[in-house]
C-alpha positions in Angstrom: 135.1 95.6 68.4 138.0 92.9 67.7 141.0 93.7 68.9 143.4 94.4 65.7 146.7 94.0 65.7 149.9 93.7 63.5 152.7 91.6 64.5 155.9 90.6 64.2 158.9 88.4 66.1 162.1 89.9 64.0 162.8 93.7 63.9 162.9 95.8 60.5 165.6 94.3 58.4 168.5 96.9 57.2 167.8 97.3 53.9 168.5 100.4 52.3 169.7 101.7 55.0 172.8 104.0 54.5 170.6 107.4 53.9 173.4 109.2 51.3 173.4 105.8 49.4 170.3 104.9 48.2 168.4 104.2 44.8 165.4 106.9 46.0 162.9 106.2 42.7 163.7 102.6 43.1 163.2 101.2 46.9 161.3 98.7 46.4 164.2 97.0 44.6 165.8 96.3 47.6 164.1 93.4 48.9 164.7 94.1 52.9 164.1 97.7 53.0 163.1 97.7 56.4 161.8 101.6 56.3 159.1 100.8 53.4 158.5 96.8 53.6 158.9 96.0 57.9 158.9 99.2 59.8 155.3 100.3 61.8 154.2 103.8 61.1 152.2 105.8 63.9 151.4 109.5 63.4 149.4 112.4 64.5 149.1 114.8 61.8 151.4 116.8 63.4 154.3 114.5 63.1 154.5 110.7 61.4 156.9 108.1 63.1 158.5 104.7 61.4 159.4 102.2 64.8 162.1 99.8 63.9 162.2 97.7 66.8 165.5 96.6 66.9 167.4 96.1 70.3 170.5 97.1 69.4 170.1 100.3 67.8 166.6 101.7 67.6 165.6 103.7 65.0 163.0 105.6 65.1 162.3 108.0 61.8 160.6 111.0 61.9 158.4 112.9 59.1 156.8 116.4 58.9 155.1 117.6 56.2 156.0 120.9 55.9 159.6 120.3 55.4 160.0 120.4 51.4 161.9 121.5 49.0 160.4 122.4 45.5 158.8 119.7 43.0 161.5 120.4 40.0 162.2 116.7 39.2 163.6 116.0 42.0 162.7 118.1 45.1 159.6 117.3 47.6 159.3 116.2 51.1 162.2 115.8 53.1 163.4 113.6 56.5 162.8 115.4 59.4 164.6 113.3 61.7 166.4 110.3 62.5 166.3 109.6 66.4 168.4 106.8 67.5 168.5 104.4 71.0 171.1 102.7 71.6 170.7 99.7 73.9 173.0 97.1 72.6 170.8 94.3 73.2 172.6 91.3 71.1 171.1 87.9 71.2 167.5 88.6 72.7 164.8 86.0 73.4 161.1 86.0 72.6 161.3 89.1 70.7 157.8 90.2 70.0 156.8 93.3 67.8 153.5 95.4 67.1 151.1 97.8 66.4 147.6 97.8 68.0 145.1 100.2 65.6 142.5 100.1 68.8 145.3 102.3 70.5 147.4 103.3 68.2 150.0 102.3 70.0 153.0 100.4 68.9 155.0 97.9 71.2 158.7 96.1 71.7 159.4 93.1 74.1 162.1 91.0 74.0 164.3 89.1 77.2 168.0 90.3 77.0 170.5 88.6 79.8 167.2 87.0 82.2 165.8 91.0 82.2 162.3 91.3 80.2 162.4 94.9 78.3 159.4 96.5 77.1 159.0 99.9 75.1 155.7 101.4 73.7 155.6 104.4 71.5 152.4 106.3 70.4 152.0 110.2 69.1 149.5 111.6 70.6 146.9 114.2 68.6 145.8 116.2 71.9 149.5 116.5 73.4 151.3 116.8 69.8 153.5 114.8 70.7 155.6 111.5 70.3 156.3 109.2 73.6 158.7 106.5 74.1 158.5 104.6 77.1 161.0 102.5 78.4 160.8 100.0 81.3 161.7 96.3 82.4 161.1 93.8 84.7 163.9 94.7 87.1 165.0 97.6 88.6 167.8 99.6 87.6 168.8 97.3 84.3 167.8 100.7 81.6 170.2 101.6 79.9 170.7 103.4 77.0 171.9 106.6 74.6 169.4 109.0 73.0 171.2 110.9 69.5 169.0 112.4 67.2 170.5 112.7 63.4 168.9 115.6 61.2 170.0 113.7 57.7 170.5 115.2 54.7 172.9 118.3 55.6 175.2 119.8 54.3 177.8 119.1 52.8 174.9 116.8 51.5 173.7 117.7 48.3 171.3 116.6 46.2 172.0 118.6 42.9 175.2 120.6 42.9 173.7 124.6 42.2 170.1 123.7 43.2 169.9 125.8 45.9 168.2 123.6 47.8 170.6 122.8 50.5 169.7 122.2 54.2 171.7 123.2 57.8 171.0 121.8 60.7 172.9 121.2 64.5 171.9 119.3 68.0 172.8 120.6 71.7 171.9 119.5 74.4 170.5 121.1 77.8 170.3 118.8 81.3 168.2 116.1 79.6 167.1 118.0 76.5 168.2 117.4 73.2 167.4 120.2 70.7 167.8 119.7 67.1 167.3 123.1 64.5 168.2 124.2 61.6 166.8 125.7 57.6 165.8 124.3 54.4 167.0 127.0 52.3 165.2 127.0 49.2 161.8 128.4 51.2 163.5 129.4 53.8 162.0 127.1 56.5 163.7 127.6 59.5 162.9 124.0 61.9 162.9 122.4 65.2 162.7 119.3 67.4 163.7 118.8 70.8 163.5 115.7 72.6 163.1 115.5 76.5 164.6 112.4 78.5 162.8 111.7 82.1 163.9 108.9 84.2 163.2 106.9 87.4 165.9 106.1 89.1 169.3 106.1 87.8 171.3 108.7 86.4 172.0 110.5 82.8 174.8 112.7 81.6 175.2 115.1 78.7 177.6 112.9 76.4 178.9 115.5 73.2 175.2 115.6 70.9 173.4 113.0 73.3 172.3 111.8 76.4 173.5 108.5 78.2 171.3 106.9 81.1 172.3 104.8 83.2 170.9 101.8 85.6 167.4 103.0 85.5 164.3 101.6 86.5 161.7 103.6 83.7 162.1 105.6 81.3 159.9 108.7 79.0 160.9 110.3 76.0 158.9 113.0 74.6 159.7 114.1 71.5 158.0 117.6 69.7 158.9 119.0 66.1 157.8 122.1 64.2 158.3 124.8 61.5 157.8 128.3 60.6 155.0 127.3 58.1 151.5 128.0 58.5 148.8 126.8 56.2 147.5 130.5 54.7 147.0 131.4 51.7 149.9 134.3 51.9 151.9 131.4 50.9 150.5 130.0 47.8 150.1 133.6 46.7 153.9 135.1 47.4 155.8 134.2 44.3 158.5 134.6 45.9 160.2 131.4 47.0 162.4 133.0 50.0 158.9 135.0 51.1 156.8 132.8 51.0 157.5 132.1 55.3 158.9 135.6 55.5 157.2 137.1 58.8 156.3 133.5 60.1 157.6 133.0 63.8 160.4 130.5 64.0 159.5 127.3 66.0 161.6 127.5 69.4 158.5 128.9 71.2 156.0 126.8 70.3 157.6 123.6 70.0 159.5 124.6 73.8 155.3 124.9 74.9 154.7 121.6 73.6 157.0 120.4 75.3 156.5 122.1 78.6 153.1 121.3 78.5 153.6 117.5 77.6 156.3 117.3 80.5 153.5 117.6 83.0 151.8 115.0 82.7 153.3 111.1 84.0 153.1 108.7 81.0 149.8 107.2 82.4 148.4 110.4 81.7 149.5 111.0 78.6 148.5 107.4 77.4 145.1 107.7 78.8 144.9 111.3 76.7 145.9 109.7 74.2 143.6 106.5 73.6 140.8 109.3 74.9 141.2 111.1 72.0 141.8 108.5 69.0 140.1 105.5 70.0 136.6 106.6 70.2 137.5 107.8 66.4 138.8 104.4 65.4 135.8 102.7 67.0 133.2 104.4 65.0 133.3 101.9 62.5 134.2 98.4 61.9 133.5 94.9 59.9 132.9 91.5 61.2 133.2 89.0 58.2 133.5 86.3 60.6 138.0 86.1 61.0 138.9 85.3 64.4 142.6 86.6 65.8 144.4 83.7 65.8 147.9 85.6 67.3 149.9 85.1 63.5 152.5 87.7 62.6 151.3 89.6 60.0 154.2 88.5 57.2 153.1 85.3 58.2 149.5 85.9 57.4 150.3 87.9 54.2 152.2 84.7 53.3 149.6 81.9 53.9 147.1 84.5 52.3 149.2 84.6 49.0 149.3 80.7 49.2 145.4 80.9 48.9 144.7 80.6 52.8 141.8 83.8 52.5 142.3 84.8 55.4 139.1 86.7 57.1 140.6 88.5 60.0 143.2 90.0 57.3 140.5 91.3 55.4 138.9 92.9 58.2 142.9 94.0 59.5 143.7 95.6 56.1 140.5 98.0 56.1 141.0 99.1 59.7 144.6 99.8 58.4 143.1 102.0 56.3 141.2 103.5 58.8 144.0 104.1 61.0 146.2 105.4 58.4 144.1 108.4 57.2 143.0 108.8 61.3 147.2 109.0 61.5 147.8 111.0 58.9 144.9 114.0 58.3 143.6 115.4 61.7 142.4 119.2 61.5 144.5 121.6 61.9 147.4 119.4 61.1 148.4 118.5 57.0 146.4 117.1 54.4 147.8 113.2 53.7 150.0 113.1 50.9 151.0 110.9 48.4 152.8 109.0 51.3 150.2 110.0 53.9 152.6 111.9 56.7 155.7 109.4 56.3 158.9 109.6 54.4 162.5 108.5 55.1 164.5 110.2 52.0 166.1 113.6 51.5 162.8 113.9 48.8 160.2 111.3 48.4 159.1 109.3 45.2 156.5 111.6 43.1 157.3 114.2 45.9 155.0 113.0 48.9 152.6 116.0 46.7 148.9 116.1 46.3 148.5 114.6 43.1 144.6 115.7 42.3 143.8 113.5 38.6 143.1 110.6 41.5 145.9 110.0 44.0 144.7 113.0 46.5 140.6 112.1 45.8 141.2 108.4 46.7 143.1 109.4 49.7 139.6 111.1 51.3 137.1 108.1 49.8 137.5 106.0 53.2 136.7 109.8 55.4 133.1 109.6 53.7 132.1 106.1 53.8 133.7 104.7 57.2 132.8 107.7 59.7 135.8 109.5 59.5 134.4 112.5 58.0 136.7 114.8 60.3 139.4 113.7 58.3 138.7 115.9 55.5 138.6 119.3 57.0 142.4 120.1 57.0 142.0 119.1 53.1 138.8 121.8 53.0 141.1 124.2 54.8 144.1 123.5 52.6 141.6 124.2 49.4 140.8 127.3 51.2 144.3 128.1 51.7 145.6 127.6 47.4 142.0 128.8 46.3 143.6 132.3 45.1 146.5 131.2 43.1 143.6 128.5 41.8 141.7 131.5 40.7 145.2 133.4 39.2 145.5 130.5 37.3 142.1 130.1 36.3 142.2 134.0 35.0 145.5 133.3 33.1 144.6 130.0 31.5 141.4 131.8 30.6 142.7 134.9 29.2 145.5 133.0 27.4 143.6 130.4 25.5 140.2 131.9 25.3 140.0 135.7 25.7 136.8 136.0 24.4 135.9 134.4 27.8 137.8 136.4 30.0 136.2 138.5 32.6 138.8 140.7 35.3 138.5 140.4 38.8 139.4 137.6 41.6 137.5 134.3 40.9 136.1 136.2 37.4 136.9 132.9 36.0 136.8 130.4 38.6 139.5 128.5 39.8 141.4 125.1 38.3 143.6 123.4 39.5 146.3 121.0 37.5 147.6 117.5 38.6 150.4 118.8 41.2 150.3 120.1 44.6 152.2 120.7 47.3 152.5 122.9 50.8 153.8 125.8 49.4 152.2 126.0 45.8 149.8 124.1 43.0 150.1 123.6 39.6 147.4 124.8 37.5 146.4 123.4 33.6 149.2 123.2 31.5 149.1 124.5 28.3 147.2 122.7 25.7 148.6 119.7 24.6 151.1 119.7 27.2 150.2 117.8 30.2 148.5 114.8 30.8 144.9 115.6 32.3 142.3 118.1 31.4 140.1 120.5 33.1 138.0 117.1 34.6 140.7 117.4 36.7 139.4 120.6 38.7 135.8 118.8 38.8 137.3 115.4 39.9 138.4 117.7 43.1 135.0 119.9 43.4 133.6 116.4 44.0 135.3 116.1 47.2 133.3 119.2 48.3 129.8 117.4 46.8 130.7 114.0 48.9 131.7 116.5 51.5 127.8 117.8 52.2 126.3 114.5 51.2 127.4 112.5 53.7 127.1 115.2 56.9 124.2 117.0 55.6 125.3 119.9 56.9 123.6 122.9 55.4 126.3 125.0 56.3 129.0 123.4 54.8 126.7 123.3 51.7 126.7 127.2 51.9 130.3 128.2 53.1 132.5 125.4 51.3 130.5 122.7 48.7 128.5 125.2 47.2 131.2 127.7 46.4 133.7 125.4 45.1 131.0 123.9 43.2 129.7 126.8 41.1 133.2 128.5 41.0 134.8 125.3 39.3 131.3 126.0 36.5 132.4 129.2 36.2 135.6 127.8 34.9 134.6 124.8 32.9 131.9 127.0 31.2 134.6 129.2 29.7 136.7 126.6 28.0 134.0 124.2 26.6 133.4 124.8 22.5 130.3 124.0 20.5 130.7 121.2 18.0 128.0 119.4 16.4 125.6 120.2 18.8 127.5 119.4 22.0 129.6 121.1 24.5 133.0 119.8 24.7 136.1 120.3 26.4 138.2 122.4 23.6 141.7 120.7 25.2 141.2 117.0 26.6 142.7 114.7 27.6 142.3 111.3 29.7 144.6 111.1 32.1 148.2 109.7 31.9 147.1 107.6 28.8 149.3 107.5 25.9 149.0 106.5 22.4 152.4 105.3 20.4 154.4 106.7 23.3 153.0 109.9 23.5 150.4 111.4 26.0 147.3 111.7 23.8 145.4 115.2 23.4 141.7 115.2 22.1 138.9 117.2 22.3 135.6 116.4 25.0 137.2 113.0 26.3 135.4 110.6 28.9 137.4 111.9 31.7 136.6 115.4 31.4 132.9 115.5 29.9 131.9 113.5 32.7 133.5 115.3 35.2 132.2 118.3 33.9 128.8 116.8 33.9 129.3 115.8 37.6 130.3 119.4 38.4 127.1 120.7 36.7 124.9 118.5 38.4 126.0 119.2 41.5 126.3 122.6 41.2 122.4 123.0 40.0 121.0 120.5 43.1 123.0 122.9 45.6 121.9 125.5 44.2 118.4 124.2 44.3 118.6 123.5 47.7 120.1 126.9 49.0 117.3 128.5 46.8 119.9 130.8 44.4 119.9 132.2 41.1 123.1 133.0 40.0 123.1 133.9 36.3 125.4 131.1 35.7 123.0 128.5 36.5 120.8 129.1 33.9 124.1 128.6 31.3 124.5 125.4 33.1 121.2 124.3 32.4 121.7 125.3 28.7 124.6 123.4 28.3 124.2 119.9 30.5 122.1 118.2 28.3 124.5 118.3 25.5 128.1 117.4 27.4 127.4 113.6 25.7 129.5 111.9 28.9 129.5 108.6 28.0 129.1 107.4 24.5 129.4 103.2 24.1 131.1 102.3 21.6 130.9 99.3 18.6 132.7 96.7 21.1 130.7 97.9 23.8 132.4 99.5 25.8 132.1 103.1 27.2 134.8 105.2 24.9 137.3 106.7 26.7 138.0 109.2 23.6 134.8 110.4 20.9 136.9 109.4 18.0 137.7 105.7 19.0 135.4 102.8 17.4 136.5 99.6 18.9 138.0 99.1 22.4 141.6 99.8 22.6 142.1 102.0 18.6 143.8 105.0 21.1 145.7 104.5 24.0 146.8 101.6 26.3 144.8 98.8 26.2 145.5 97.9 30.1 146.6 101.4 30.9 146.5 101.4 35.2 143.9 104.4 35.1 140.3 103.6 34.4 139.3 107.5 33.5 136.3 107.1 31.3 134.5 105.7 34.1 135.4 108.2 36.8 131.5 108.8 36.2 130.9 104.9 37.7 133.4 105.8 40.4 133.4 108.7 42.3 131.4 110.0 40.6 127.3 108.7 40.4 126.3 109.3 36.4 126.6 105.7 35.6 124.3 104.1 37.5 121.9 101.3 37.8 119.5 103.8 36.1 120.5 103.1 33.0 121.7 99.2 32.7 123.3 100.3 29.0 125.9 102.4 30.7 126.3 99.7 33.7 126.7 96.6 30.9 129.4 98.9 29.0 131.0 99.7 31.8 131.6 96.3 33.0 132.5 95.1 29.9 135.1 98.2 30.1 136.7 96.6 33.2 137.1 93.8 31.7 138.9 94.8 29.2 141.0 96.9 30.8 142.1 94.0 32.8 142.7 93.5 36.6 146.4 93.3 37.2 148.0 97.2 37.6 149.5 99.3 40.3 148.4 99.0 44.3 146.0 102.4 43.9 144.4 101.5 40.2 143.3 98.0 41.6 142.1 100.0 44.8 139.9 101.6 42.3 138.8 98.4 40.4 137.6 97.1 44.1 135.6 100.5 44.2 134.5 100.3 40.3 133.5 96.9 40.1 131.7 97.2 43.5 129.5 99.8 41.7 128.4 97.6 39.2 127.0 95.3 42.1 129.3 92.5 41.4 131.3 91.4 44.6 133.0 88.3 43.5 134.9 90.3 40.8 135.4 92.9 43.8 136.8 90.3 46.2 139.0 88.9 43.2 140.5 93.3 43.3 141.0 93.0 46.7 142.6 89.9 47.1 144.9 90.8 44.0 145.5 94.0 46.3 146.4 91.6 49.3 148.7 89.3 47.1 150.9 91.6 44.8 150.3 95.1 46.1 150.6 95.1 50.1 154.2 95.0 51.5 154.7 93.2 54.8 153.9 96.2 56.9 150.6 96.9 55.4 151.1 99.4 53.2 150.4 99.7 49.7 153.1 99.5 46.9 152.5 100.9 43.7 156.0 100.4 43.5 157.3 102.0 45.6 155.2 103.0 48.7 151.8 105.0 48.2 149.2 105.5 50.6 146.5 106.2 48.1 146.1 101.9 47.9 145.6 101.2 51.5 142.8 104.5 50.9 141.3 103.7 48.0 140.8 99.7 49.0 139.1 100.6 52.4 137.1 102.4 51.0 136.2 99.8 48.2 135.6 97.3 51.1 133.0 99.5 52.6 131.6 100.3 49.1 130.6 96.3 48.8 128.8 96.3 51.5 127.0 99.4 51.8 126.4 102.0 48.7 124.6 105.5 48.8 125.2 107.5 45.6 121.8 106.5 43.5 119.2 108.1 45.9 118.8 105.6 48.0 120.9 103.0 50.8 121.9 99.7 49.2 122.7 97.2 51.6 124.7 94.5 50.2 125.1 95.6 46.9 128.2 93.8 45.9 128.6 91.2 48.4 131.3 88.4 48.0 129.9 84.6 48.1 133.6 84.5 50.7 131.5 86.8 53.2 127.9 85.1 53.2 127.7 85.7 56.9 128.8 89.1 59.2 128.3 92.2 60.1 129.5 96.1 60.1 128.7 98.7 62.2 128.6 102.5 61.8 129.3 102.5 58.4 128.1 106.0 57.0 125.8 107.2 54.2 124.9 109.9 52.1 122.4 111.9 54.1 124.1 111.9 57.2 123.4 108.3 58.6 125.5 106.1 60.1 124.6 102.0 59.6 125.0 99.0 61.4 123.9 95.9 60.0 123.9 92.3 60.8 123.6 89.2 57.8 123.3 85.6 57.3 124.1 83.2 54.6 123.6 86.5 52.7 120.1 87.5 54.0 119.8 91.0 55.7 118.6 90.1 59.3 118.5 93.7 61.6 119.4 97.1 59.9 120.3 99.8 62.1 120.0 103.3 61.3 121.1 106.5 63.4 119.9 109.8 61.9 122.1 112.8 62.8 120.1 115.3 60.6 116.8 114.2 60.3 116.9 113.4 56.3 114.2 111.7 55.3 115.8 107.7 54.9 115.6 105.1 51.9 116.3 101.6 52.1 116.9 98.8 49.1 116.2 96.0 50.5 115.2 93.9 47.5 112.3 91.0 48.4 112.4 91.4 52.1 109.4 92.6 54.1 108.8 93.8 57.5 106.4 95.2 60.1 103.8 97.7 60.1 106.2 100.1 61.2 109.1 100.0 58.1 106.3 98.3 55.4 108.5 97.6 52.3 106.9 98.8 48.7 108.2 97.6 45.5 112.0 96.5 47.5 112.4 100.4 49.6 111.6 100.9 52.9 111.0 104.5 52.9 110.3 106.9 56.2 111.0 110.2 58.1 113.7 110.3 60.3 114.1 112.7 63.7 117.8 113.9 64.2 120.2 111.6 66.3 117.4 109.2 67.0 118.3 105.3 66.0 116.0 103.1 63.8 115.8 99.4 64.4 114.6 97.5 61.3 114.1 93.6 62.3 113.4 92.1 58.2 111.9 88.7 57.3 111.8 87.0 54.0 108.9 85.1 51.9 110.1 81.2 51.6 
């Protein structure tokens, strides 16, 4: 694999810097913010880092996920940390900056006064911890202050009588800082403590810090924690001020972290460190033929814009992806968020919640596609942790607006789930007419849970998690759909965030919701099949999925996003940033090749809706109009993504900073070159004229295979295949043929497979 770096030769501007002054829904107004736009995020799941890498003052920021206050308008995530290092380095020389994704390890270097300084600064996932290390080319010239800053206490407030205030204090021990203290709202009682290990020298306690002096090497390790634990005790306890009531308070287990980190010499830990992640990161990768030509990224961004298309920028940006969801969504850690696990501000745009009508979906498209699979079990163990208030909710919106379907008992009517969510609780559907998404919006997340099985056929996640989810959510849908003129339709609809003269528009069966409904059904019935039950429900199912009428074109041609419009555009925005009446093209598989009627309207649906929007709506463009096998206009999504929707540290702007657009793009790059939703492997399938010639390895399928594949001037030469279940394998591979071993009929190669055994597939061509 390429070595992948970003670089840079300035620090992080300060912009926006002065954390009780600050324009918190509107950052990306500031045009040097060096938090969102410059600084480097590393994480672990545990704990997300922002490096500065300024000489002076360092500034290292410091995000965990369980620190929130309520969603009311204004609450949601809030800054863990602020840990400074002050080395008053003014006037440094060949200042170099960085972050390798191979490592995941971020790096400073600069001369200061004839002495060479060099820091690095990586969290590691088996340790659970974040290390600094300091050093420079000459002994005894370290030296430097450590002061953490917990932001955001009181007298801090946000809204005067909110009651969601925070305390907080530091001491220090020898050469430990310990920093503590409660968000009050839930009650979360927190904790960091940050140990300082030198080699020669000497430190001293200075009031809330600690002050080296004259040494030759330096280690900070740096653990945090709360008193929350991922259980369902907490979505269920109403409560606000119970819901962590009983939970142990941090000291212990942060104080073993640390204890257990402190053993090991930096080496060590570095080596545990790149033991665990890289081997991750290296599952996958792309070779469109960019070569590393040492370029800071801004730089590169720059020339990009300027129309220099850049190939080893391409190929940086999806491994950013890659490393961003490997960063940000370990098991046993926290789902990624809206902002994946990073956040400077006392509460984050939109929240930093789970946003599930497509923010929180396109988060996990990249874990199925590019072999990070893993990455979704903390978001299977977080639906397993809400799942009973999802079922509360389900039996209240049931029983409310339609009685006549209501049955008593837990999961009697399934579970839904609305288009908020956070740590501590979910939102469930609003009442009709209220909100801005309907009940698609449970089946747009039970599709997770189908993706989920498909790619690792794994029969007991099919039993235990998929299948479950699957025919619970039908239990639900089923009890809220209405007859009308011969179909069954969502009684309360509506598409997603789209408005009609200014007001969110309410329907009945709309795009978005009968064809997640039909996805759910479809799903539900082939799992079914496969685990050979007969749950009275299915047979309703098969009653009613002939009749949902998912996608109806319309007189312009287009697929209609609502039953009642005519011509394109006669309800709602015309370039609205959602594309929700094809959520069936895109995640989901109903609009397929199949049927070329649905694949011409839905083309001629993109078109219409336009290309320019928000970073995460033209991350799904990438993915739609990869579906529809067209790669130029795919390549024209991403590099509008690269151009007007990527800030200079990578990371996707909506405005302001989202994560769901680094997500969502990544996995549209893999979806261009390898598809798997329509029965069948599709090599190529929306390549780009730009990328004639390369090659990707270990990209992952449906089935449970992972592919490497090698092209030129866009003909398939060598096809890889590794089995790790033993499904039986099928190839598109259009006019090519082959040996006697992989014979091609009518463009498939077709044949058994034996689990983990590799398949090489040399093709040639007729002239």
């Amino acid at each position: 694999m390429k070595n992948y770096e970003l670089r840079y030769n300035a620090p992080a501007p300060f912009g926006n810097e002065n954390l009780s002054q600050y324009d918190h829904k509107n950052p990306h107004n500031i045009p040097d913010d060096g938090w969102e736009k410059w600084s480097l995020p590393i994480g672990n799941g545990y704990m997300g880092v922002n490096i500065f890498g300024r000489t002076v003052t360092e500034r290292l920021q410091i995000t965990e996920n369980s620190l929130s206050n309520p969603y009311c308008g204004t609450g949601g995530l809030n800054n863990f940390c602020e840990l400074y290092i002050d080395f008053n380095h003014d006037n440094v020389s060949g200042f170099e900056r960085g972050l390798n994704l191979n490592k995941a390890i971020s790096y400073v270097s600069y001369i200061y006064n004839g002495v060479k300084y060099k820091r690095e600064y990586f969290t590691s996932y088996p340790d659970k911890v974040f290390v600094t290390h300091l050093t420079s080319d000459k002994n005894g010239s370290l030296s430097f202050t450590v002061r953490p800053e917990i932001p955001f206490i009181k007298p801090y407030l946000f809204k005067e009588g909110d009651g969601m205030g925070k305390t907080g204090e530091v001491k220090v021990n020898d050469n430990l800082i310990t920093f503590f203290g409660e968000m009050e709202f839930y009650k979360i009682l927190f904790e960091g403590q940050v140990l300082v290990k030198i080699k020669g020298g000497e430190y001293k306690q200075s009031g809330n810090t600690i002050e080296v002096t004259n040494a030759d090497e330096a280690l900070i390790i740096t653990a945090v924690g709360t008193n929350y634990k991922l259980c369902r005790e907490v979505f269920t306890q109403n409560n606000a001020k119970l819901k962590l009531a009983g939970f142990e308070a941090p000291h212990k287990k942060v104080s073993k972290i640390i204890e257990d980190a402190s053993k090991f010499t930096y080496s060590e830990l570095k080596e545990r460190h790149i033991a665990d992640y890289s081997p991750i990161f290296e599952r996958a990768s792309i070779d469109l033929g960019g070569t590393d030509n040492q370029k800071t990224t801004d730089t590169l961004l720059s020339e990009y814009k300027n129309g220099k298309k850049d190939k080893y920028l391409e190929e940086l940006y999806f491994q950013y992806g890659r490393y961003l969801l490997i960063a940000s969504s370990r098991p046993k850690t926290y789902p990624a968020n809206l902002q994946g696990t990073w956040n400077k501000y006392d509460s984050s745009p939109w929240s930093s919640g789970y946003w599930h009508n497509i923010n929180v979906q396109m988060n996990y498209w990249p874990a199925f596609n590019t072999n990070l699979i893993d990455m979704f079990e903390i978001y299977s163990d977080y639906f397993n942790a809400y799942l009973p208030l999802a079922e509360d909710l389900a039996s209240d919106y049931v029983s409310r607006f339609f009685p006549e379907n209501h049955e008593d008992g837990q999961g009697a009517d399934g579970w839904i789930i609305g288009t908020g969510a956070w740590l501590y609780t979910i939102f469930g559907m609003d009442e009709p007419f209220h909100g801005h998404s309907g009940p698609g919006t449970g089946a747009f997340t039970s599709k997770l849970f189908t993706d989920y099985y498909e790619f690792t056929d794994d029969k007991n996640i099919l039993k235990n998690i998929t299948y479950p989810a699957l025919l619970s959510m039908s239990r639900f849908l089923s009890k809220v759909l209405i007859k009308q003129d011969g179909k069954y339709l969502a009684k309360y609809s509506a598409s997603p965030e789209q408005e009609h003269n200014g007001s969110h528009y309410y329907t009945v069966g709309c795009a978005f919701d009968q064809q997640m409904i039909y996805e759910n059904y479809s799903d539900t019935l082939k799992a079914a099949e496969i685990l050979n039950d007969n749950d009275k429900l299915l047979d309703e199912i098969k009653k009613e999925i002939d009749h949902l009428d998912p996608v109806i074109i319309g007189k312009s041609g287009q697929i209609k996003e609502f039953r009642e419009e005519e011509y394109y555009g006669d309800i709602g925005q015309y370039h609205h940033r959602h594309i929700s009446q094809l959520i069936g093209l895109c995640p989901g598989t109903l609009i397929n090749r199949n049927n070329p009627e649905w694949i011409k309207a839905a083309e001629f649906t993109l078109n219409e809706r336009g290309d320019e929007s928000t970073g995460w709506s033209t991350a799904h463009k990438i993915n739609a109009w990869a579906r529809v096998k067209n790669g130029n206009r795919a390549y024209d999504l991403l590099n509008m993504i690269l151009t007007r929707c990527t800030l200079n540290n990578l990371w996707d702007t909506h405005p302001p900073f989202q994560i769901d657009g680094n997500f969502g793009a990544t996995a549209g790059i893999a979806e261009m070159l390898m598809q798997s939703h329509e029965g069948y492997i599709h090599l190529l399938p929306a390549l780009p004229d730009n990328w004639s010639t390369g090659s990707f390895h270990g990209l992952t399928a449906r089935g449970a295979f992972e592919v490497s594949l090698k092209w030129k001037d866009k003909i398939i030469s060598q096809i890889e295949i590794l089995s790790k279940t033993g499904h039986d394998c099928k190839i598109y591979v259009g006019n090519a043929y082959s040996s006697e071993d992989y014979p091609v009929e009518n463009g498939y190669i077709s044949f058994k497979t034996v689990p983990n055994e590799k398949y090489i597939i040399e093709l040639s061509y007729n002239k």
